[in-house]
N, C-alpha and C positions, 0 to 999 in steps of 0.2 A: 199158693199152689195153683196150676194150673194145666190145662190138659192139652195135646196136642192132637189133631186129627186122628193117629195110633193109637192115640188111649194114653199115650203115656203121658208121667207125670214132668211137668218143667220144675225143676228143683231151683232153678238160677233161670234169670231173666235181666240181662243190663245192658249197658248201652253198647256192651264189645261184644258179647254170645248170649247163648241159653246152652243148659245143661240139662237133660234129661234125667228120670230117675236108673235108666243104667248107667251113665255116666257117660254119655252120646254128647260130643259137643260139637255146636257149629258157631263156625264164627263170622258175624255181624260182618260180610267182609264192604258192604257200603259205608258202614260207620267209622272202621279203622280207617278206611281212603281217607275219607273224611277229616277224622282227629290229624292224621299226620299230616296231612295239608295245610291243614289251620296251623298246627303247630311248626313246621316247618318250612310252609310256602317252597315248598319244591316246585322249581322251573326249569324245563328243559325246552331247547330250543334250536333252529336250525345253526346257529353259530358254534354252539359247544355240546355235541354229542351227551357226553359224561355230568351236564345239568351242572345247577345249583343248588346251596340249599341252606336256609336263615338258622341260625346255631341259637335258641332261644336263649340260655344264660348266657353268653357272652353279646348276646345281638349284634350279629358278625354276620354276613354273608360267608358260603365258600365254596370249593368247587366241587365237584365229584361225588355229586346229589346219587347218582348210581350207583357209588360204594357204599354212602352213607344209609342210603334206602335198603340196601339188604342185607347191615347190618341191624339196625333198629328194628324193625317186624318181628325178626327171631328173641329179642329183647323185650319188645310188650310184650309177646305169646307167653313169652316165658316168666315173667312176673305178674301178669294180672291174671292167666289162664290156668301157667303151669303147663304147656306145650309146647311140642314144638312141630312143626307143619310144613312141611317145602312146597305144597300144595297152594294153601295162602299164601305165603311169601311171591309164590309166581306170581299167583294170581294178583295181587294187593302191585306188587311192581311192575306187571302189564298195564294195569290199570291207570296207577301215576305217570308211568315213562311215556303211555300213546293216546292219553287222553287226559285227567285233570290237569296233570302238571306241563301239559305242554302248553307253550306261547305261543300261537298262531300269528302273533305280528312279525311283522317283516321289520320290523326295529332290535337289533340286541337292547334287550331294557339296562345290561351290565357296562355295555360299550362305552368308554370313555367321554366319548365325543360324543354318546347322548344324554350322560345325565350333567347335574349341574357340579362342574369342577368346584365352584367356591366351598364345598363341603368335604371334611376331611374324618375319615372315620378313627378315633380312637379308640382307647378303653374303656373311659368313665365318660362317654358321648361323641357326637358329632359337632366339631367344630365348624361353626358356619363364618368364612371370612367376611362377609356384607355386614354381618351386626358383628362382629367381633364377638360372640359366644358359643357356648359349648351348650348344646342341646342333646335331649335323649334321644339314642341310635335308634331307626326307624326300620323297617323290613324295603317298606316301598320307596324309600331314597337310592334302590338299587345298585350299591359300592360294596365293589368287591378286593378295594384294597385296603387293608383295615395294618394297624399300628398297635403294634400287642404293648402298649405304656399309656399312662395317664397324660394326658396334655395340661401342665400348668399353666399357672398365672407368670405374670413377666417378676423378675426379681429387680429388687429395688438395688439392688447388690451387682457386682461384675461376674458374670457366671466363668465359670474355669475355661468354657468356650471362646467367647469372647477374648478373652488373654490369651489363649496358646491362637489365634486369628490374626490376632493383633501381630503378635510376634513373628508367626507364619507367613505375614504379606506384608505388613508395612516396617519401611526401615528408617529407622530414627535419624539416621543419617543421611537422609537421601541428598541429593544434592543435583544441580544443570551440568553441563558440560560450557562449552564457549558459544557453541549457537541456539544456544537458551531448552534445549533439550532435557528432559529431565533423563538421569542417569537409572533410578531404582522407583520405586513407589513410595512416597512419602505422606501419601492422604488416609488418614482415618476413616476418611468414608469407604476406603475399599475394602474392609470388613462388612459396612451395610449391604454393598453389593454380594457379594458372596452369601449373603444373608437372606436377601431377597431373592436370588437364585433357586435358593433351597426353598424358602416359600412357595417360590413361582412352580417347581416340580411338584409338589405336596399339592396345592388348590389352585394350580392357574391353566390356561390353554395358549395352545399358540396360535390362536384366534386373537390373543391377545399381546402376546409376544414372540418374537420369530430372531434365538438366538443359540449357540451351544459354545459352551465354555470349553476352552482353553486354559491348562496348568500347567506351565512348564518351569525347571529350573535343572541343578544337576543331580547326576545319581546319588540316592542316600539324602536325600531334601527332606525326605520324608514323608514324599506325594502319596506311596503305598499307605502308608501309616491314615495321611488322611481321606485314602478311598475308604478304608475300613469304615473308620469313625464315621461319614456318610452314611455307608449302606447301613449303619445301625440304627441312623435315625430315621429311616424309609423300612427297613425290616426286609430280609432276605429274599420273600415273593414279590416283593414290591418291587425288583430292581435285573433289569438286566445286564449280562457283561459281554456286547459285541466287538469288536475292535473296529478303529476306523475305517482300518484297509479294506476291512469285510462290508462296509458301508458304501464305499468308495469305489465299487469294482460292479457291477451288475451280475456277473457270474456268483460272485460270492454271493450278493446280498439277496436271491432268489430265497432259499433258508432260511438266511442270517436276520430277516425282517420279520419273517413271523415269534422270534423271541423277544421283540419289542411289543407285541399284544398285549395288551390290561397291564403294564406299567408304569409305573410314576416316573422312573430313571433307568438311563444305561452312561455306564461308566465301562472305560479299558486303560487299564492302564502300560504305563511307555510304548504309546503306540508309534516310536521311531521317526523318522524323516524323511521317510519315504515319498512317495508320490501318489498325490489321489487323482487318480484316474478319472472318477466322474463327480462333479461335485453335485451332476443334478440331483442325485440321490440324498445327500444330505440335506440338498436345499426341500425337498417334498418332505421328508420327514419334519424339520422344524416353519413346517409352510403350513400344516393344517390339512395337504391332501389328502385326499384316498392311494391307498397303497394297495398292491395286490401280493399279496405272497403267502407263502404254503410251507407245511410241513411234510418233511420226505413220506410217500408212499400215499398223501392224503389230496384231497382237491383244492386247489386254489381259494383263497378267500380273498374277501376288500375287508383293510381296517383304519383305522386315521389312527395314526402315531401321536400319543402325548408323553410316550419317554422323553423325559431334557435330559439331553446327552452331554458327559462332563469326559474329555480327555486329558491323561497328562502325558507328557514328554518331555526328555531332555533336550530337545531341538525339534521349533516347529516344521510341522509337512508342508512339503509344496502342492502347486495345484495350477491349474493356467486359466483360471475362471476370474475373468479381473469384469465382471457385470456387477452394476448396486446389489443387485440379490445375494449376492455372498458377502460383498465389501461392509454391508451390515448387518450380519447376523455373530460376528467373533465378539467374544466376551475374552480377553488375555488376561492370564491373571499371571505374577512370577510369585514363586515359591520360594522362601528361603528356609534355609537349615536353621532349627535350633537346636545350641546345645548347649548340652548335659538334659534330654528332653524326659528322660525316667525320672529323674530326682525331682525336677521341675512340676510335674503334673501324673497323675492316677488315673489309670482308667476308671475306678471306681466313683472318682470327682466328677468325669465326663458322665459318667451313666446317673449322678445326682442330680446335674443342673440339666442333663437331657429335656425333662419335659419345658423349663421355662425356657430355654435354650429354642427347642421348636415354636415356641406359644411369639416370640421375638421375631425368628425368620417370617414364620406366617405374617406378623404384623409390618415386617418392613416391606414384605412382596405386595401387602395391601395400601400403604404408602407408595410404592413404585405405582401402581395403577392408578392412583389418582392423581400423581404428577404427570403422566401421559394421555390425560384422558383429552390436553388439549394441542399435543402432538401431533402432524404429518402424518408419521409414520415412528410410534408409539416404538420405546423401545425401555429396556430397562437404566436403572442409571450406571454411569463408568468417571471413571475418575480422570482428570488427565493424563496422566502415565499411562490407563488402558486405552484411551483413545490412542495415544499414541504411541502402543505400542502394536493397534491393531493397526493402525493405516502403516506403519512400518512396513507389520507381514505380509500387507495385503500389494505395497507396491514391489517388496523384493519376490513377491510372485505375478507379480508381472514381467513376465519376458520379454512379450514382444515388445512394452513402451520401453525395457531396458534398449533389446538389440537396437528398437528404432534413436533411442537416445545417443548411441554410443558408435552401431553402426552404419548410421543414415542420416539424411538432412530431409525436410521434406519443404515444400513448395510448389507454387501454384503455374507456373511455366512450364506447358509440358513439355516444349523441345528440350527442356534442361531436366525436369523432376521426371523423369520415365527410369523404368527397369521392365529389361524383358522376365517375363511370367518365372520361368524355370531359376534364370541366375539369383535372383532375389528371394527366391525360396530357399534355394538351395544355399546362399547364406543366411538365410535365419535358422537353418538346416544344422550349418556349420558352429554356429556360433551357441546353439544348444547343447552338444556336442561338448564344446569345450569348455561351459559353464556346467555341465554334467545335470542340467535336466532335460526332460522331457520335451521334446518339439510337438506340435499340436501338425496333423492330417492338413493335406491343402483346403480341403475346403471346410473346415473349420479356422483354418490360418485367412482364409479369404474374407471370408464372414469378421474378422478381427481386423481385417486390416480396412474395409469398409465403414467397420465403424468409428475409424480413427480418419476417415474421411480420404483414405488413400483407395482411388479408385480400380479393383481387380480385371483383369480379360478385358482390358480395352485394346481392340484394332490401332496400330500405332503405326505412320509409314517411318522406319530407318533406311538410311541408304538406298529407296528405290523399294525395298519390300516389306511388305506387309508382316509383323511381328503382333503378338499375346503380348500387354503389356500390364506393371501396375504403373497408375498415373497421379505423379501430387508427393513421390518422393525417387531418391539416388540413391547408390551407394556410396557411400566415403571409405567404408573398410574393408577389401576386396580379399579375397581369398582364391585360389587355384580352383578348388574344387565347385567353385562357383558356377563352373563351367558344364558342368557333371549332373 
């Protein structure tokens, strides 16, 4: 017992309140900051209003530290006190939200691109890809994308994944054509790739690889089927679903980028054959930049994109970006159907070998990195069929080298290799037109044709006067409207 300045008696005295002998309670409200603190390392910060906050039995990060904070308070009060108080709850959450729990640094400690991607958060620990182990989850490894399953060990066995992979991309029959072409996929290694893919989204940066996959084959392949099976082994928060076109466009992707924030993956699938409009936008997101973009009605923010974006289609998009920066970043992979695919395989098989299944990809994405560690320009591995199925896409979107192929000669004589400015536009004009894509602006057309060494807006005398010309090719394929 003990006496208070009043006289009266402290009946309770502990580390949350004191009680008095009428039954006066106040509560310790430095102490509870305190505990929950410790206990939960709430962090709020200029990046994410709504906080964080460390989930002790599961040792999980999560988001929405602000909801979680007032619900908990009414929850001690109410089992150590037997109260209940809107009074402390204010108080105790003014407290966390504009002073302990805030981050004064000007770094998001959650951001992607500031902590160390090699670690992938599970359920029974943190996978670290450098030592290839599974370590106990930490508060201050700051990952906030966590994997509600256990991460196995690799099976010494063929997991159910692997075979429906197998099945799904490589065909037993593949076979050349007459100019030594291969027809279908026939390497076993393009399951490893597809593998290390999925690694590379789970623990890697594009710091260290700068590429986004390509699925394509026809409707009812089964590409739906296997977007699912992905998102399950990243988990639903972990995974965004933007479409190409919405990437592709600047107007769209104003929005459409800030739902790639704190993601490991963005998948859309049959995103069509359309035309991308810009491809610098995809090139920044798997480049490693700063990006700027907002949610409707809020302020702008800068984030670095580490979603690895996976599309499927039944027919690749075009695009008129024929620079190295795009010519190697495609990852092509073709899908084929299997069937009788129910009888064949369970999704309950799939969700058994899930965790050594992931414990595999992790390990083949950490194989891909140290095969490129003495690379140029580091890329993941592809099989011959995907090389060449990506220089394919990449030259039948090239336009201008088709029209210059098909409707021009070029050469070094200018009285002979000249066109005036307007005519030779206006058939590359024509000839898009009739090929049914997209013409690229004159002075992006200029800048293309420069760098193929055909010289634009040169002063050229014809006949006595002075003419705009390009210099260093002709036409051969002439059209009316050339004129125009």
């Amino acid at each position: 017992m003990e006496k208070k300045k009043n006289n009266k008696v402290i009946v309770i005295n502990n580390w949350l309140y004191t009680k008095d002998e009428d039954g006066k309670i106040k509560v310790k409200l430095l102490n509870l900051a305190n505990y929950l603190m410790n206990k939960y390392h709430f962090t709020f910060n200029l990046f994410d209003p709504h906080g964080f906050w460390w989930e002790p039995n599961k040792k999980q990060w999560h988001t929405h530290a602000d909801r979680h904070l007032k619900k908990i308070i009414p929850e001690v009060l109410e089992s150590e006190i037997g109260i209940m108080s809107g009074s402390v709850v204010s108080a105790i959450v003014s407290n966390i939200t504009t002073s302990k729990g805030v981050d004064e640094s000007l770094t998001d400690k959650f951001a992607l691109e500031s902590r160390n991607r090699h670690l992938v958060v599970f359920k029974n620990g943190t996978y670290d890809l450098d030592k290839d182990k599974i370590l106990p989850n930490k508060y201050d490894n700051y990952i906030l994308q966590n994997h509600e399953y256990d991460l196995g060990e690799i099976s010494e066995e063929e997991t159910v994944w692997d075979r429906w992979l197998k099945e799904s991309i490589v065909d037993p029959n593949a076979k050349r054509d007459d100019q030594g072409l291969l027809r279908s996929e026939g390497d076993q290694k393009a399951v490893e790739v597809f593998k290390a893919y999925i690694g590379w989204a789970m623990a890697g940066s594009y710091k260290e690889f700068q590429h986004f996959l390509l699925i394509y084959g026809n409707g009812g392949e089964g590409k739906s089927t296997m977007l699912n099976m992905v998102e399950n082994l990243f988990g639903q928060g972990n995974v965004a679903n933007v479409d190409l076109g919405a990437l592709g466009d600047s107007d769209k992707a104003r929005f459409n980028l800030a739902k790639l924030n704190r993601k490991e993956l963005n998948y859309s699938d049959d995103i069509g054959n359309g035309f991308i409009k810009e491809t610098n936008i995809l090139k920044r997101l798997t480049g490693g930049n700063r990006m700027t973009a907002e949610y409707k009605g809020k302020d702008p923010f800068e984030f670095t994109n580490e979603a690895k974006l996976i599309f499927t289609c039944n027919n690749l998009p075009s695009f008129s970006d024929t620079s190295h920066g795009m010519e190697r970043r495609p990852i092509i992979i073709e899908w084929r159907r299997i069937k009788g695919f129910k009888e064949k395989y369970s999704m309950d098989q799939f969700e058994r070998d899930k965790p050594a299944f992931v414990r595999e990809c992790l390990v083949a994405y950490k194989s891909a990195l140290q095969n490129a560690k003495n690379m140029v320009e580091p890329r993941l591995p592809m099989t011959e069929f995907m090389e060449q199925r990506a220089k394919e896409w990449i030259q039948a979107n090239d336009v201008i080298g088709n029209w210059l192929a098909e409707n021009c000669e070029l050469g070094e004589d200018q009285k002979v290799y000249r066109e005036q400015t307007a005519m030779l536009y206006n058939n590359y004009v024509r000839y898009c037109k009739d090929s049914g894509v997209q013409h690229l602006g004159i002075t992006k057309f200029n800048v293309e044709m420069k760098n193929r060494g055909i010289e634009p807006n040169k002063n050229v005398r014809i006949n006595g006067k002075q003419h705009k010309c390009y210099v260093g090719v002709r036409r051969i394929e002439k059209y009316g409207s050339d004129l125009y």
